[in-house]
FITIZA-694746 format. One line per field, with one value per residue (C-alpha): residue in three letters; chain; z, x, y negated. Coordinates in steps of 0.25 Angstrom, whole numbers, padded with zeros to 4 digits. Example, Ala and Ser with C-alpha at 12.3 -4.5 7.8 and 13.67 -1.06 7.14 Angstrom:
2
rest <- Ala, Ser $
kette <- A, A $
up <- 0031, 0029 $
east <- 0049, 0055 $
north <- 0018, 0004 $
end
This chain:
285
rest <- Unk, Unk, Unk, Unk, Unk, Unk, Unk, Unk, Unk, Unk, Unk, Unk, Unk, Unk, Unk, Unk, Unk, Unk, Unk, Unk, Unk, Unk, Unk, Unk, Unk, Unk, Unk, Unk, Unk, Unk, Unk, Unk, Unk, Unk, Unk, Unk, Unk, Unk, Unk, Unk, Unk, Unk, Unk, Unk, Unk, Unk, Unk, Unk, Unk, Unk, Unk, Unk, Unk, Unk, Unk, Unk, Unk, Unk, Unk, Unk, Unk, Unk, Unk, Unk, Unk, Unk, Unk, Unk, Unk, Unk, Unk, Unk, Unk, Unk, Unk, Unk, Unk, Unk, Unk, Unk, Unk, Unk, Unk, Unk, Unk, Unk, Unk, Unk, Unk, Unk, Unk, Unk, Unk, Unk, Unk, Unk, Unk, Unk, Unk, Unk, Unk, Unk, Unk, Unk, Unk, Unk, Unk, Unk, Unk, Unk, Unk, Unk, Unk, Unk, Unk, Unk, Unk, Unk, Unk, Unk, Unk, Unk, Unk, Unk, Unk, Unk, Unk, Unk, Unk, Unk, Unk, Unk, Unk, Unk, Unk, Unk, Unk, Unk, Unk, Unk, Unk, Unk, Unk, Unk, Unk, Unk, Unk, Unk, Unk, Unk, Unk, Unk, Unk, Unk, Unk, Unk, Unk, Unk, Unk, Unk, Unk, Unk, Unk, Unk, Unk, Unk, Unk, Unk, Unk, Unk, Unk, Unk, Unk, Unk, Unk, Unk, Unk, Unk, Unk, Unk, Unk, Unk, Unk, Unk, Unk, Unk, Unk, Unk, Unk, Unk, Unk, Unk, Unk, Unk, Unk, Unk, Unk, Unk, Unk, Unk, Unk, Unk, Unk, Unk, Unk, Unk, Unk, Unk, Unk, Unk, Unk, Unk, Unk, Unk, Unk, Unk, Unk, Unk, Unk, Unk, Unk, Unk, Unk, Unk, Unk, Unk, Unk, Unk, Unk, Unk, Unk, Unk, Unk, Unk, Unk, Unk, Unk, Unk, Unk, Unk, Unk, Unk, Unk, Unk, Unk, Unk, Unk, Unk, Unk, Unk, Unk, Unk, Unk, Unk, Unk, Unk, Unk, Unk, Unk, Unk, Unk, Unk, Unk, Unk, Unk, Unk, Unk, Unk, Unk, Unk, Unk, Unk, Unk, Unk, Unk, Unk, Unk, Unk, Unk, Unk, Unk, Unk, Unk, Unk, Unk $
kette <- A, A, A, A, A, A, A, A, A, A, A, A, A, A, A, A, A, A, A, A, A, A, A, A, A, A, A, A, A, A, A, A, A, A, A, A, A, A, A, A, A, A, A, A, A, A, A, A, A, A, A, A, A, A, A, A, A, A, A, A, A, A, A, A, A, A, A, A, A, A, A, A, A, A, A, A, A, A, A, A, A, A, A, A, A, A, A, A, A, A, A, A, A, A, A, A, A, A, A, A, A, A, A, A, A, A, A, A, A, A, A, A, A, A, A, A, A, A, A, A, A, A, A, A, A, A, A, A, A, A, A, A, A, A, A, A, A, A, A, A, A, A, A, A, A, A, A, A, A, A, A, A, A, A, A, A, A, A, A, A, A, A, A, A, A, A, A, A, A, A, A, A, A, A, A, A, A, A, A, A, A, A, A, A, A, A, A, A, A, A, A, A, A, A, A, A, A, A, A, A, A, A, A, A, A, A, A, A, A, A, A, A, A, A, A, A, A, A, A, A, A, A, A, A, A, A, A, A, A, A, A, A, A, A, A, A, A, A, A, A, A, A, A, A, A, A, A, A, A, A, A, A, A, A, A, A, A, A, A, A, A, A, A, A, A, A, A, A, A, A, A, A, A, A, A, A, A, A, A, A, A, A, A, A, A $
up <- 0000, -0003, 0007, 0004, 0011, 0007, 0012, 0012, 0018, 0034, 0045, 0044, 0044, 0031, 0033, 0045, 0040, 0033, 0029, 0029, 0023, 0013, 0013, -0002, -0007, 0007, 0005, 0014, 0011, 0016, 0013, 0014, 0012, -0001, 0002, -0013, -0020, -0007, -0003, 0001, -0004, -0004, -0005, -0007, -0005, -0004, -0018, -0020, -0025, -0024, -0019, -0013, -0010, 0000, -0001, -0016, -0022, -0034, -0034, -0040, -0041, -0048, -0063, -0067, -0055, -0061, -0075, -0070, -0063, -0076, -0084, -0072, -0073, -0089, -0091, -0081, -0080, -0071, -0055, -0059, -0049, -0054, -0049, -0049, -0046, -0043, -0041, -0033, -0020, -0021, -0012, -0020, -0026, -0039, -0030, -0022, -0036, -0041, -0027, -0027, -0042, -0044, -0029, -0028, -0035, -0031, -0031, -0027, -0025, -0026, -0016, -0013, -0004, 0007, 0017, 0006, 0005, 0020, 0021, 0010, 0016, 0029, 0026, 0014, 0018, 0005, 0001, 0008, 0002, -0007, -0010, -0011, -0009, -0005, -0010, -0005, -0016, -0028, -0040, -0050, -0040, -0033, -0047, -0051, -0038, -0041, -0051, -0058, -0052, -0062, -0061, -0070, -0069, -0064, -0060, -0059, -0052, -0049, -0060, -0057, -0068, -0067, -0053, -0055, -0052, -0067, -0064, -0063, -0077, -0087, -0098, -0088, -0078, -0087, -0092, -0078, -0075, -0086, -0083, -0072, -0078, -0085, -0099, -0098, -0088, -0087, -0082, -0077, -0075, -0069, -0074, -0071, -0077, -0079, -0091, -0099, -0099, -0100, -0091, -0095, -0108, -0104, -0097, -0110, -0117, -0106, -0105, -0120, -0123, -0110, -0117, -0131, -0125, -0116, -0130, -0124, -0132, -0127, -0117, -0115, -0108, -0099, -0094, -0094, -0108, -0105, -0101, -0115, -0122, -0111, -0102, -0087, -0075, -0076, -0075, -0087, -0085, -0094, -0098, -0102, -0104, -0108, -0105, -0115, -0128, -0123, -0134, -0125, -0125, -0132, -0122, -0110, -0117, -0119, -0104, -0099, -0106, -0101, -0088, -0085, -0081, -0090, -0100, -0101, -0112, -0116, -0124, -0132, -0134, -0147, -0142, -0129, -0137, -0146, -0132, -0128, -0139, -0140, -0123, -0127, -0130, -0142, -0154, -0154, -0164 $
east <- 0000, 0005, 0008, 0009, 0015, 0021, 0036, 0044, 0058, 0059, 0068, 0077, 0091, 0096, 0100, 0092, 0085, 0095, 0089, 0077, 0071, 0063, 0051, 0048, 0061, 0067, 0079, 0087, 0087, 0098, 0101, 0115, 0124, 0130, 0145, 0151, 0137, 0134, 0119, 0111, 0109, 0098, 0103, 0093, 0099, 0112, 0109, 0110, 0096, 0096, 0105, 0099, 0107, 0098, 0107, 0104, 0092, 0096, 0106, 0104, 0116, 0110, 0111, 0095, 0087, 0097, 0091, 0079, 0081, 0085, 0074, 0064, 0072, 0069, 0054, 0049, 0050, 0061, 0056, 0044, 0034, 0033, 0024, 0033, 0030, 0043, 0041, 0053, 0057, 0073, 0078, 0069, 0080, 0071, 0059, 0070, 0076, 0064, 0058, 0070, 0070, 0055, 0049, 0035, 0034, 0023, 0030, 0027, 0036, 0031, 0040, 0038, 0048, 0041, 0054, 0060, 0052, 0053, 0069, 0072, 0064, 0068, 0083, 0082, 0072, 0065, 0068, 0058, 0045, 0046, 0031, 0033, 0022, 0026, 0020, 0024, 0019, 0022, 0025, 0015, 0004, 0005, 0007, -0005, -0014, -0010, -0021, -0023, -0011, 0000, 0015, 0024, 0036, 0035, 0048, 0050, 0064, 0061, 0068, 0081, 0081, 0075, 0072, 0063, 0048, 0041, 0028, 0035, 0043, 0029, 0025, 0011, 0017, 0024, 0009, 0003, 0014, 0013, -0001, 0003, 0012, 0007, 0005, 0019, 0025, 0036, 0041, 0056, 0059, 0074, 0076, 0090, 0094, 0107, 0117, 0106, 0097, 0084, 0076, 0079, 0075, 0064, 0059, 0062, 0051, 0042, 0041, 0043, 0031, 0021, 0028, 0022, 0009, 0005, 0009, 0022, 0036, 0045, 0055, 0068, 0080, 0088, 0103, 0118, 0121, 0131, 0120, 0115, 0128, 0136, 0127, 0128, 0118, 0113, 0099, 0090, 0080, 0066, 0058, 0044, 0033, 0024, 0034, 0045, 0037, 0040, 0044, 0056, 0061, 0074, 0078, 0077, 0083, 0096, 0094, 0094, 0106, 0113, 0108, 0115, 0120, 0130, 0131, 0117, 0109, 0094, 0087, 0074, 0063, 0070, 0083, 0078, 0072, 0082, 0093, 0086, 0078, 0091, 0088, 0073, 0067, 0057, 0058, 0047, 0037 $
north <- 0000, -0015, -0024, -0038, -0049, -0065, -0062, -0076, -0080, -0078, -0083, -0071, -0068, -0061, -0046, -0047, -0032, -0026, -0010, -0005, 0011, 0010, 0021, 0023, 0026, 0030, 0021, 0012, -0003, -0013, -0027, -0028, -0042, -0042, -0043, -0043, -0053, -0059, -0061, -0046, -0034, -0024, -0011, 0000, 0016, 0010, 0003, -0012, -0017, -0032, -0043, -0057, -0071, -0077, -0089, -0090, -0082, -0085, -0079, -0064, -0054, -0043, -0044, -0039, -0048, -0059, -0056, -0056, -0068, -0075, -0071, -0077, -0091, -0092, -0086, -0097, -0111, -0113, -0116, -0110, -0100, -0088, -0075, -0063, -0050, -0041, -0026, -0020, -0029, -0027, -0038, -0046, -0055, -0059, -0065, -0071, -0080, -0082, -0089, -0097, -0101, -0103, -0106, -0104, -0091, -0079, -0067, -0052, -0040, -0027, -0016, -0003, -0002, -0008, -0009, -0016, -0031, -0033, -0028, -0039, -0050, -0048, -0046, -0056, -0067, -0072, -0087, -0095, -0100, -0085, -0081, -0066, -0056, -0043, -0028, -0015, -0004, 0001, -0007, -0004, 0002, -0014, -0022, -0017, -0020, -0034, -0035, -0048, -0053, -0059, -0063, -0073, -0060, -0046, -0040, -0026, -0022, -0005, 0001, 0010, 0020, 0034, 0033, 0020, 0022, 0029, 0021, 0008, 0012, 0013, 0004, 0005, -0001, -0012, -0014, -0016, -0025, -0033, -0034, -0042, -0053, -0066, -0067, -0074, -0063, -0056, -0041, -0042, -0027, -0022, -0008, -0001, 0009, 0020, 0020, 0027, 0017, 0027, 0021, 0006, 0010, 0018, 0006, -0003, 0005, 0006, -0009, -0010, -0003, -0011, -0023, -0022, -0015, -0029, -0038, -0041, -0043, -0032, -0031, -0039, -0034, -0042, -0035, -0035, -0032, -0022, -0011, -0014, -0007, 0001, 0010, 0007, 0007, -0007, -0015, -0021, -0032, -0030, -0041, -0040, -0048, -0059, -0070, -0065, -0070, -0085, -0091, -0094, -0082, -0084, -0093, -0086, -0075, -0084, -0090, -0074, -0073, -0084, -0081, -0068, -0060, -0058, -0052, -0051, -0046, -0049, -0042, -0046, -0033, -0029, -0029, -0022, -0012, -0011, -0009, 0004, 0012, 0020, 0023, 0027, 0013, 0013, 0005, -0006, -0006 $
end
């Protein structure tokens, strides 16, 4: 069952709860001070997960949430409120820039963890003035309980490779969330993935195929363009929806370039196509 709660910055010492056991996947939790980046670290099974400056939110040291960061800053009038929905908490680095960049924003995160939201906010207060609701639940199962409810970006960060949830990585699901977004929305989905690349690719066709099915152009790629020419573990940012047929397209395409980081590679849906249908990815047609 969903709970749901507006979490905003508190009178608490950073670190102050530093691990907690998360029920659903049975793993321990830790914020741990980044010696080497500096700032915080989540660290999930022993795993590093996300990283947060609390001096400067801003600031964003992995290289996928900066991508997405970059693409937030373009779609949008700079300064500007936007409703966000962002399924998969993390440390919740992307809700923390985007408070800090466009103040006033409505945003929502949807955690299935629910050790995981109080850990973070508690260890890692939220800037204050943050408008952030709260659901515990499944991803899909609480998407679609927001019925009529619509958001400006939906930013989907779950996706580790064969392990990642199956029902999160449909074209039904893509639909259902597309279904969610303004008619000048946008999808920001995070999928990493092994050397082979499988189930990036897989996940390409998937959104490729919800794409065209709700009229919208294809999907672009964000990434670090050696994981588009050497095989390595690596992460790939997908864009999807309405918002990409702004006839400003180009230029946010050359300001994400710019932006990093580098080298970076964007990708326009003929060219991401064109990227993985040797991995399984369809020709369009």
């Amino acid at each position: 069952m969903a709970h749901n709660g507006l979490m905003t910055s508190r009178n608490l010492v950073p670190g102050a709860q530093r691990s907690a056991q998360l029920s659903f996947s049975d793993q321990p939790a830790w914020i741990v001070m980044d010696e080497v980046s500096g700032g915080w670290a989540l660290q999930i099974g022993g795993v590093e997960q996300s990283h947060v400056d609390l001096e400067d939110p801003t600031r964003i040291v992995h290289e996928y949430l900066r991508r997405m960061a970059n693409v937030l800053d373009e779609a949008w009038p700079h300064g500007q409120p936007l409703r966000v929905a962002h399924l998969g908490a993390g440390a919740l680095t992307l809700a923390r820039y985007v408070q800090a960049t466009r103040p006033g924003s409505a945003q929502v995160v949807i955690e299935i963890e629910r050790e995981l939201p109080t850990l973070v906010m508690t260890a890692l207060p939220m800037p204050g003035g943050t408008d952030l609701e709260v659901v515990i639940g499944d991803a899909r199962e609480e998407l679609a309980a927001m019925e009529g409810r619509r958001f400006d970006a939906i930013v989907l960060d779950v996706f580790s490779g064969e392990e990642s949830p199956a029902h999160l990585a449909a074209k039904d699901f893509y639909l259902e969330a597309f279904s969610h977004l303004e008619g000048d929305g946008m999808l920001l989905v995070n999928v990493g993935d092994d050397a082979g690349q499988r189930f990036l690719a897989a996940q390409v066709r998937e959104l490729e195929e919800a794409a065209a099915q709700a009229g919208h152009s294809g999907v672009w790629t964000l990434t670090h363009a050696s994981l588009l020419s050497t095989p390595a573990d690596g992460n790939m940012v997908l864009l999807a929806g309405g918002a990409l047929s702004s006839p400003q397209i180009e230029q946010w395409r050359s300001a994400w370039l710019q932006a990093g980081p580098h080298p970076a590679a964007v990708l326009d849906p003929a060219e991401t196509i064109e990227a993985f249908e040797g991995r399984g990815c369809p020709q369009s047609g």
